[in-house]
C-alpha positions as CSV (number, residue, x, y, z in Angstrom):
1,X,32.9,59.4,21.4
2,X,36.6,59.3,21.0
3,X,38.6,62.8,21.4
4,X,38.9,64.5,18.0
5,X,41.2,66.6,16.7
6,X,39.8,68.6,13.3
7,X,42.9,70.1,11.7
8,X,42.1,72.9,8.9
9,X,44.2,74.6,6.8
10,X,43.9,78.6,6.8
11,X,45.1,79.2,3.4
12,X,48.1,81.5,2.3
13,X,46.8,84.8,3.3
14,X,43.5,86.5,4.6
15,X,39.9,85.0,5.0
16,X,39.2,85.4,1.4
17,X,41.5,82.6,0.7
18,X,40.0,80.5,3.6
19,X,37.8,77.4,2.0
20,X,34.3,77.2,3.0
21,X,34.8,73.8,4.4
22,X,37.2,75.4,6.8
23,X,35.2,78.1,8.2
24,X,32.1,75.5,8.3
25,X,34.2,73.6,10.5
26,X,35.7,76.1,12.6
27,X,32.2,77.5,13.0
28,X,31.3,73.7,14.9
29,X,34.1,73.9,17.2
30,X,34.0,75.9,20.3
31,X,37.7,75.2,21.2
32,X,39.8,76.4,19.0
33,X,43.4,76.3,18.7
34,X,45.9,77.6,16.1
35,X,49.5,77.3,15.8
36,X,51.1,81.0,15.3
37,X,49.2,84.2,16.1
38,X,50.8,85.8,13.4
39,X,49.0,83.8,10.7
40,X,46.9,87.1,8.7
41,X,43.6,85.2,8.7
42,X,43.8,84.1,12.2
43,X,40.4,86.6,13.3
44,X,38.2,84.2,11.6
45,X,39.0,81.8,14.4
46,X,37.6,84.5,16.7
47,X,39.2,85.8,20.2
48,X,38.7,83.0,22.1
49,X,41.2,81.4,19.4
50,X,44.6,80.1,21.6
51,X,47.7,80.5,19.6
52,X,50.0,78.2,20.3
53,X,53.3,79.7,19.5
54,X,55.8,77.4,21.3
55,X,58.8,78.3,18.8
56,X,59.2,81.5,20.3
57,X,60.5,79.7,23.7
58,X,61.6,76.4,22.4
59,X,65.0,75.5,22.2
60,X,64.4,73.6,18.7
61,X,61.9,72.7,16.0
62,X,61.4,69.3,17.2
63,X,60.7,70.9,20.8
64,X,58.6,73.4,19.3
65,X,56.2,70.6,17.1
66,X,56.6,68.1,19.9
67,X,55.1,70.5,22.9
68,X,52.2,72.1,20.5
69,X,51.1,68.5,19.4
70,X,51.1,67.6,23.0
71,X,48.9,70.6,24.4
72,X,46.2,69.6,21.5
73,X,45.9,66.3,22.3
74,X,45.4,67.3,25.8
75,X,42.7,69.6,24.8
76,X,41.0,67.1,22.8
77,X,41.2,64.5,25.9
78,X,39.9,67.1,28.3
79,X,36.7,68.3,25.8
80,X,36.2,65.6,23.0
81,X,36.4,68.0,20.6
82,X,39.2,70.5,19.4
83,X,40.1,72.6,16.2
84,X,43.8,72.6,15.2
85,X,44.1,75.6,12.5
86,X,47.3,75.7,10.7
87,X,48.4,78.1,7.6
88,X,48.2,77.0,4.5
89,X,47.3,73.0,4.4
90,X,47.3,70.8,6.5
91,X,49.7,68.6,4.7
92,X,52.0,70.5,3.1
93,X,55.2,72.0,5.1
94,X,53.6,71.6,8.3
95,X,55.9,69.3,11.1
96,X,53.2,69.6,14.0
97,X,50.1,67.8,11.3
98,X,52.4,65.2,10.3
99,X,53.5,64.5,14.1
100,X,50.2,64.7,15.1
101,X,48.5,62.4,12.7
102,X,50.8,59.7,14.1
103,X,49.9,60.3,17.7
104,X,47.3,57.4,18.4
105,X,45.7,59.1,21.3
106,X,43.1,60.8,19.3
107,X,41.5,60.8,16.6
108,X,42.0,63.5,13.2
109,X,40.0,64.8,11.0
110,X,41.8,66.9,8.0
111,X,40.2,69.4,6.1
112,X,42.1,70.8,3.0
113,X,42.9,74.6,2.5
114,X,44.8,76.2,-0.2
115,X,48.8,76.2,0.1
116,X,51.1,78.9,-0.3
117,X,53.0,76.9,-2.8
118,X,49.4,77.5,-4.8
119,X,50.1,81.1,-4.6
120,X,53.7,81.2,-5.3
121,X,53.2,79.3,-8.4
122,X,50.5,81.7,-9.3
123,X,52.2,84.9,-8.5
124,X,55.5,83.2,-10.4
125,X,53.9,82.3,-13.7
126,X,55.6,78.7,-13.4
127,X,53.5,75.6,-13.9
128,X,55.9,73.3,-11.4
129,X,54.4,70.0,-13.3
130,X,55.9,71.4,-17.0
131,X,59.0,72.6,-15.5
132,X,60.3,70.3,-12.8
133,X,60.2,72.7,-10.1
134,X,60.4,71.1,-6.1
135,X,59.4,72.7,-3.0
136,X,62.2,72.6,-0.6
137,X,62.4,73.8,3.2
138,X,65.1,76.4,3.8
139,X,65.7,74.7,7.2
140,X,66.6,71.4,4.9
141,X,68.6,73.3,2.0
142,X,71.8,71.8,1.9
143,X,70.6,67.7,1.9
144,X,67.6,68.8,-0.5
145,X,70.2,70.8,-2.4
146,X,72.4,67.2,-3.4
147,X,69.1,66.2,-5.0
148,X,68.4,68.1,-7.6
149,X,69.5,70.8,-10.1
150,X,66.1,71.8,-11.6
151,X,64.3,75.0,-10.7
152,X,63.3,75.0,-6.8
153,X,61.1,76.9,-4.5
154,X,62.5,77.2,-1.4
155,X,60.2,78.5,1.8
156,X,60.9,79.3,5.3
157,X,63.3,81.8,5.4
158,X,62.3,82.9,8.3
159,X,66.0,84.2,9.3
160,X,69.2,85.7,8.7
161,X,71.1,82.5,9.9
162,X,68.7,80.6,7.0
163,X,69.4,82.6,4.3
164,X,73.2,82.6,4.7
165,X,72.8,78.6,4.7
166,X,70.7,79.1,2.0
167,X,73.5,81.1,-0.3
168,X,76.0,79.0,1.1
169,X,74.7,75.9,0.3
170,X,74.6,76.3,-3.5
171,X,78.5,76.0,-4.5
172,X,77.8,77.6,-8.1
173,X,75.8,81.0,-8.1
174,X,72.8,80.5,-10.1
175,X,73.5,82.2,-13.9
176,X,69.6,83.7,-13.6
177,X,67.9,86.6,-11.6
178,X,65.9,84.6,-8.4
179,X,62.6,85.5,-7.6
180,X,62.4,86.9,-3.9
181,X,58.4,86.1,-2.8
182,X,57.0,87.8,0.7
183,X,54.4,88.2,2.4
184,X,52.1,87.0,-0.5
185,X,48.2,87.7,-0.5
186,X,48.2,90.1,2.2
187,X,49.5,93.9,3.1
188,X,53.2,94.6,2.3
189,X,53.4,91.8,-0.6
190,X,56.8,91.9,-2.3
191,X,58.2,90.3,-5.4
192,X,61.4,91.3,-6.9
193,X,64.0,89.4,-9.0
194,X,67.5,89.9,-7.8
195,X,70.7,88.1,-8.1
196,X,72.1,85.4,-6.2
197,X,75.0,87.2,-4.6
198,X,72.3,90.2,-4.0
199,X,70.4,88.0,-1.7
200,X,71.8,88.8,1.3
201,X,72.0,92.6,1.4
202,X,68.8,92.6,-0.5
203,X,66.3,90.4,1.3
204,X,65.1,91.0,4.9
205,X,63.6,87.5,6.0
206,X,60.6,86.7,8.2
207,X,58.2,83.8,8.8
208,X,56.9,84.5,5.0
209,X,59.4,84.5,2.4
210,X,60.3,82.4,-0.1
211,X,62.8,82.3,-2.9
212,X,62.6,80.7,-6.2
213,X,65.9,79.6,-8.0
214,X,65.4,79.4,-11.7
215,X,68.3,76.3,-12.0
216,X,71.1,75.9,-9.4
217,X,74.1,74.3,-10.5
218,X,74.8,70.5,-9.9
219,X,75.2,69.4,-6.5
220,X,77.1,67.1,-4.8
221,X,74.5,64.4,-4.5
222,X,73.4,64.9,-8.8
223,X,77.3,64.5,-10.2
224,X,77.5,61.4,-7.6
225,X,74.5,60.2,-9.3
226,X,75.4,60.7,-12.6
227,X,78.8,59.0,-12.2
228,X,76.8,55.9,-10.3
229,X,75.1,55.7,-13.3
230,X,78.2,55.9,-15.2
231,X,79.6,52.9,-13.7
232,X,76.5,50.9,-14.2
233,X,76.5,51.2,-17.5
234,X,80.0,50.2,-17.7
235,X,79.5,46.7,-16.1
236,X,76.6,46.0,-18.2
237,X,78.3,47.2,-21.6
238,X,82.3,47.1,-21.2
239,X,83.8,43.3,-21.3
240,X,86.5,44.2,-18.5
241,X,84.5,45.8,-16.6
242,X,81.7,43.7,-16.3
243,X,83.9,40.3,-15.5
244,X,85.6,42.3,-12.1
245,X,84.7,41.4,-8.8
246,X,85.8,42.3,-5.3
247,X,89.2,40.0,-5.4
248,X,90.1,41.1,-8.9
249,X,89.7,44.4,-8.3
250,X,92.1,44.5,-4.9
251,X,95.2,45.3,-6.3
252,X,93.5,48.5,-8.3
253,X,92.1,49.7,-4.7
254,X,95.5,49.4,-3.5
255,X,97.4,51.0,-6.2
256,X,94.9,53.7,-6.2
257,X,95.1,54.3,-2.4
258,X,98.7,54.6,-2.5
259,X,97.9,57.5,-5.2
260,X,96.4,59.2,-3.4
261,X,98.5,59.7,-0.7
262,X,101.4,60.3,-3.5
263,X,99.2,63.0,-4.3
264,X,98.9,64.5,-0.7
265,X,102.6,64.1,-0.5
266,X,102.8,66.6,-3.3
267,X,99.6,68.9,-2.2
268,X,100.5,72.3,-0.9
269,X,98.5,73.3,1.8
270,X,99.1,77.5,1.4
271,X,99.9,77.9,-2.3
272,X,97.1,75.0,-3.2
273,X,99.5,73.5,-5.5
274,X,98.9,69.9,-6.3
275,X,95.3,70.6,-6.3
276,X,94.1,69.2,-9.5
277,X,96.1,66.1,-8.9
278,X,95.0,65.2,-5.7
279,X,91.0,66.5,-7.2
280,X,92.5,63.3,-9.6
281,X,93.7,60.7,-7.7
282,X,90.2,61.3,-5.1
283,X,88.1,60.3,-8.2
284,X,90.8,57.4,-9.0
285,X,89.7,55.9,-5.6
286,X,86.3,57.4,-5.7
287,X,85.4,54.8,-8.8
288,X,86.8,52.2,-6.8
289,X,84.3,52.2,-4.1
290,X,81.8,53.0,-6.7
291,X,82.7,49.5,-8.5
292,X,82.9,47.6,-5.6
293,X,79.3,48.8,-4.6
294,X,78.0,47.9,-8.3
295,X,79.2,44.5,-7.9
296,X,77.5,43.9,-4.7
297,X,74.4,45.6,-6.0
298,X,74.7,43.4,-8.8
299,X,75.2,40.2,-6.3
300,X,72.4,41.4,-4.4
301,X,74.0,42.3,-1.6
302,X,74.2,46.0,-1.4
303,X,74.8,49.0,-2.5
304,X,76.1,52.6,-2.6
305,X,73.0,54.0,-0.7
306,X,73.7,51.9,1.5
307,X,77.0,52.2,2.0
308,X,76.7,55.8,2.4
309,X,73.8,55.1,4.9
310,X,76.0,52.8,6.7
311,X,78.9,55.3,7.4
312,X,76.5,57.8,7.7
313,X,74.7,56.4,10.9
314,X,78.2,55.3,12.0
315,X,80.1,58.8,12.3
316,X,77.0,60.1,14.1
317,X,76.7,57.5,16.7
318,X,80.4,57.7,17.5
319,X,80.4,61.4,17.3
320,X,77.8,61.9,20.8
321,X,79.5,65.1,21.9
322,X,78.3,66.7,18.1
323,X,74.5,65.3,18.1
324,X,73.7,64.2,21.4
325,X,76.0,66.3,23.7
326,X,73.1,66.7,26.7
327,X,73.3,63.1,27.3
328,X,77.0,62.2,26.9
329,X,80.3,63.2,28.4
330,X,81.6,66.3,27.0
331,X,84.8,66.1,25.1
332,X,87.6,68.5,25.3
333,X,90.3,68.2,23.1
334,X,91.2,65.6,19.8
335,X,92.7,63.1,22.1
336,X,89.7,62.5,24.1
337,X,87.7,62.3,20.8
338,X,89.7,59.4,19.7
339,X,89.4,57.6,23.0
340,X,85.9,57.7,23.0
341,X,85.4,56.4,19.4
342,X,87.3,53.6,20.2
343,X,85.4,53.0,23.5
344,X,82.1,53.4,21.1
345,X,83.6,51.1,18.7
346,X,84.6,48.4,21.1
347,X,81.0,48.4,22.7
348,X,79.7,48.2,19.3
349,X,81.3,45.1,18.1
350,X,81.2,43.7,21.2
351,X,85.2,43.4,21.5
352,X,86.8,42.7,24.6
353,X,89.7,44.5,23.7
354,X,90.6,47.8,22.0
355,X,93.3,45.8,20.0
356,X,90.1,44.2,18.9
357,X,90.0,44.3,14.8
358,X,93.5,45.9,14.3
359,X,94.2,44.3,10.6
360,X,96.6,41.6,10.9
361,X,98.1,42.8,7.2
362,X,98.9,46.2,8.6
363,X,102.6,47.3,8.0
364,X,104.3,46.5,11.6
365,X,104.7,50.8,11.5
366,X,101.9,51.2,11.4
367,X,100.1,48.2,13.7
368,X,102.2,49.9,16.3
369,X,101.2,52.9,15.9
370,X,97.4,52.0,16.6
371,X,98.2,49.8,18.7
372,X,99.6,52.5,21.1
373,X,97.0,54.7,19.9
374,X,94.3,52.5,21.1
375,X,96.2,51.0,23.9
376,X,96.3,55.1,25.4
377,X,93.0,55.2,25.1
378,X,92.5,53.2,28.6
379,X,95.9,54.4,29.9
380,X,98.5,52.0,29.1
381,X,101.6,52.8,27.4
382,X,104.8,50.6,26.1
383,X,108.1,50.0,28.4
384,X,110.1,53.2,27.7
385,X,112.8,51.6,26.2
386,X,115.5,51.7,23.2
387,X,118.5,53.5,21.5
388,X,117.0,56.6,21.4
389,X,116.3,58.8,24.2
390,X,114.1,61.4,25.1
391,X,115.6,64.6,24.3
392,X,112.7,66.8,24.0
393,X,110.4,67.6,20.9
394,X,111.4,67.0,17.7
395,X,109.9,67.4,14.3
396,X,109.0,64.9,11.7
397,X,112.7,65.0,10.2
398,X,114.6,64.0,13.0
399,X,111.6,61.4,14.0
400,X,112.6,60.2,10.1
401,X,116.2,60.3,10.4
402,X,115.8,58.1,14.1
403,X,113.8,55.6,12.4
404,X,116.4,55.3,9.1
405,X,118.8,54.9,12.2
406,X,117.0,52.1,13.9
407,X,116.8,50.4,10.5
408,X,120.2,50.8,10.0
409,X,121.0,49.5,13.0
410,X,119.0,46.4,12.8
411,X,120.6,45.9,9.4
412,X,124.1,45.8,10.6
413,X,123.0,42.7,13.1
414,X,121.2,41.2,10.9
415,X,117.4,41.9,12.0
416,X,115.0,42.3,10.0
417,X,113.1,45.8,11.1
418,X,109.7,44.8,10.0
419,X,109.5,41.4,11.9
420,X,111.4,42.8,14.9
421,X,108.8,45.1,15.3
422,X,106.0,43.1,14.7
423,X,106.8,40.5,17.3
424,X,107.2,44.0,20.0
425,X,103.7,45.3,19.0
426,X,102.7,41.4,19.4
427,X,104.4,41.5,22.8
428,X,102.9,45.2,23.9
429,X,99.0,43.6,22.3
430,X,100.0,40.7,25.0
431,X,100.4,42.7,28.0
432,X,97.7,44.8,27.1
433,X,94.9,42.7,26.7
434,X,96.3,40.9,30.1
435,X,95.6,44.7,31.8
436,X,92.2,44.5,30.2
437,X,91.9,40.9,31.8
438,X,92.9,41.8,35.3
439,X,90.3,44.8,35.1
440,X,87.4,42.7,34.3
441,X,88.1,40.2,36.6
442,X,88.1,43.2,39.5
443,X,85.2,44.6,37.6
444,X,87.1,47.9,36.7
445,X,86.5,50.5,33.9
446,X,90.1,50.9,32.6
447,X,89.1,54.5,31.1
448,X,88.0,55.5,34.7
449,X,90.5,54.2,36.6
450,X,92.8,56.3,38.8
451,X,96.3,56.5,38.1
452,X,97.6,54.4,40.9
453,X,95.3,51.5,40.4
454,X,96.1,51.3,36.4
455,X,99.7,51.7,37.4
456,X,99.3,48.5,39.5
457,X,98.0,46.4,36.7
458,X,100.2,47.5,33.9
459,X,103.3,46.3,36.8
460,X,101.3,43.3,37.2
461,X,100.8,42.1,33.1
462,X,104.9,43.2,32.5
463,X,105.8,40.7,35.1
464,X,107.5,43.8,37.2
C-alpha cells in the first residue's frame, strides 16, 4: 500500500468544534502528527501526538512549511500510515497542506474541519457572501491591500512587526471602528471594536488574532484599476482616442516626459512645493503608458498586467543583494549596485558589450554619460583630456558654467558641440569594446581583473 498521509482539520478552538469525521480518523491512526502544540484542541490527538513546531527555529515561513512537510512525508515512508492534524481546515490559510498536497511522494487524504473564518463570521454578525468581505493573511497585507477596498478580515497577526505592516499598509485610516477578534472559542476570548489609529496601543498580537476592517480606503492597485478601465472605455467610445497607436502617440510620450521633469525642476524637496504639479504631470505620463498598453491589448499583444509583471520580475532579478543575498556577492555602496545591474543586464540579453543597447537617439550629453557610466562598470575610463582641468570638487553650477564654456568655445571655431561629442563618445565606445575584445580573447573577466592587467589593455586599445 502506498504511504499515506491523512490531513484533518482541528477546527477553530477546543474538541467540541472538532468534526466527527476527524476524531474517527485520528482514532485509525497510531502516528500522529500535528503542526503547533499550541493549537487548544490538540489533547484529542493524545500524548503520543508530535508537534511539529519548526517556526519557532526556522529562519522563514517557507523554511518552517518546507522542513514540517518533509518530516511528514518521511513518517509516512517509514510506517505507511501517518495523521497530519492542522487548525482549522485543511485548506484554508494553511502553507504546509497546500505544499504538501503537491509533494508526489505520498499519497493524501483530506478531511474537512470547521475554519476559523466560520467563527469570525459568526462571532461578527457579517454574512461575507452579502457583503463582499475577503480573507486576507496579515503576512500578505500590503499586495492583498492593492486589491480591494471592500470590508476584509485579516488573520495572522501573530506579531508586533505584523501589525505595524498591517496599519501601515492602509494609506487612509478606515472612517469605522475595526473589530479586534482573539482567541475565539476558547479561554480568554476577546472582541472589541476600536479605531484604526488605536490599534497599536490597543491590541497585543499572538498566533490568534484577527482584525476585521469595515471598508479601507482605495488602494493603490483599485484607483490603477479604475483608471485602466478608464482608458478602455475611451478607445472604444472617443474617436481620437480610439484611431491612436504606438507611432501616433510618440510625440505625446515625449512631450509628456519632458513635463515631468519641468515639474521636478520646480519640486522642492524640504518645503514640498511643486507637489501637486509634479502629482500632475506623473499622471500626464502615467496615461501614456496606460494607452500604449490598451493598444497592444487591443492588438493582442499585451498588456498592463503584463507590463507590470514584466518590470516586476526584472527589478528583482537584477536586485540579488535585496532577494537573494545568500547566494550572490554582497554589494556595498550605489556604485557597485549599478555595476552589477549592468553586468546582470548584459548576461541577460546576451550582449557582448556593456555599450550594448545604449539608444542610438540619445542626446550626445547624455550617450556619454552612460557610456562612461557603463564603461566604469568593468574599469575603463576616457583619456583625461581637455580645456578644463581638475581643480577639485565642484558643484553643479560651476559643472554648468564649464559646459556653457565648452559650448562657447566650440562656437567660436565653428564646431558644432553636439556632433563633436558624439563622434568622442563614438571614439571612447571604440576603444572600449576593443578592451572587452582583448579580454575575451585571454579569457578574462574585466570586472575581476586587477588593476595592472586592465591598465595593460586599456594602453593596448588607445594605441599607447
Amino acid at each position: 500500500m502506498a504511504a499515506t498521509v491523512t490531513v484533518v482539520g482541528l477546527g477553530p478552538a477546543g474538541p467540541e468544534l472538532c468534526t466527527a469525521e476527524a476524531l474517527q480518523a485520528i482514532a485509525d491512526h497510531r502516528h500522529r502528527f500535528t503542526r503547533t502544540a499550541d493549537h487548544p484542541a490538540n489533547r484529542v490527538l493524545g500524548p503520543e501526538a508530535v508537534a511539529l513546531d519548526h517556526h519557532r527555529s526556522a529562519g522563514s515561513v517557507e523554511e518552517a512549511c518546507t522542513r514540517l512537510v518533509d518530516e511528514v512525508v518521511q513518517a509516512a515512508l517509514r510506517y505507511g500510515q501517518v495523521l497530519y492534524a492542522v487548525p482549522g481546515s485543511p485548506l484554508v490559510g494553511e502553507p504546509t497542506v497546500e505544499l504538501l498536497l503537491n509533494d508526489d511522494r505520498v499519497s493524501k487524504v483530506l478531511i474537512a474541519g470547521l475554519s476559523f473564518a466560520d467563527l469570525a463570521w459568526f462571532r461578527l454578525g457579517v454574512d461575507p457572501m452579502a457583503t463582499g468581505a475577503r480573507i486576507v493573511d496579515a503576512h500578505r497585507v500590503s499586495s492583498e491591500l492593492a486589491q480591494s477596498c471592500g470590508p476584509l478580515l485579516v488573520t495572522h497577526i501573530d506579531t508586533d512587526a505584523v501589525l505595524a505592516e498591517m496599519v501601515a499598509a492602509v494609506h487612509k485610516a478606515p472612517n469605522e471602528l475595526v473589530t479586534v477578534l482573539q482567541r475565539l472559542g476558547v479561554d480568554g476570548e476577546h472582541v472589541e471594536q476600536v479605531r484604526w489609529e488605536d490599534l497599536p496601543s490597543r491590541l497585543e498580537p499572538d498566533y490568534l488574532t484577527a482584525c476585521y476592517i469595515p471598508g479601507p480606503a482605495a488602494a493603490d492597485g483599485v484607483e490603477v484599476q479604475r483608471f485602466v478601465d478608464l482608458v478602455a472605455t475611451l478607445r472604444r467610445r472617443c474617436p481620437w482616442d480610439a484611431e491612436q497607436t504606438h507611432a501616433s502617440l510618440r510625440p505625446h510620450l515625449l512631450e509628456e516626459a519632458y513635463e515631468v521633469l519641468e515639474a521636478i525642476d520646480g519640486f522642492d524637496r524640504e518645503t514640498g512645493t511643486g507637489s501637486d504639479l509634479l502629482e500632475e504631470e506623473l499622471g500626464d505620463l502615467l496615461f501614456q503608458v496606460v494607452f500604449h498598453a490598451r493598444i497592444a491589448a487591443d492588438d493582442g499583444r499585451f498588456d498592463l498586467a503584463d507590463v507590470a509583471r514584466g518590470i516586476h520580475d526584472k527589478l528583482q532579478h537584477r536586485h540579488p543583494h535585496v532577494f537573494r543575498p545568500d547566494t550572490e556577492a554582497a554589494v556595498t555602496d550605489p556604485d557597485s549596485v549599478l555595476s552589477q545591474w549592468d553586468r546582470i543586464k548584459q548576461k541577460e540579453k546576451g550582449r557582448s558589450s556593456v555599450l550594448d543597447g545604449i539608444p542610438q537617439a540619445l542626446p550626445a550629453l547624455a550617450a556619454a554619460h552612460k557610456a562612461m557610466r557603463r564603461a566604469a562598470g568593468i574599469g575603463i575610463g576616457p583619456p583625461e583630456a581637455g580645456p578644463v582641468g581638475d581643480h577639485g570638487p565642484v558643484d553643479d553650477e560651476e559643472l554648468g558654467d564649464a559646459l556653457m564654456g565648452l559650448v562657447h568655445w566650440g562656437h567660436r571655431l565653428g564646431i558644432d558641440p553636439e556632433d563633436a561629442l558624439r563622434r568622442a563618445v563614438a571614439r571612447f565606445v571604440t576603444v572600449v569594446r576593443g578592451v572587452e575584445e582583448r579580454a575575451a580573447a585571454e579569457g578574462l573577466d574585466l570586472a575581476d581583473a586587477d588593476e595592472a592587467v586592465r591598465s595593460r589593455l586599456i594602453a593596448e586599445s588607445f594605441g599607447v
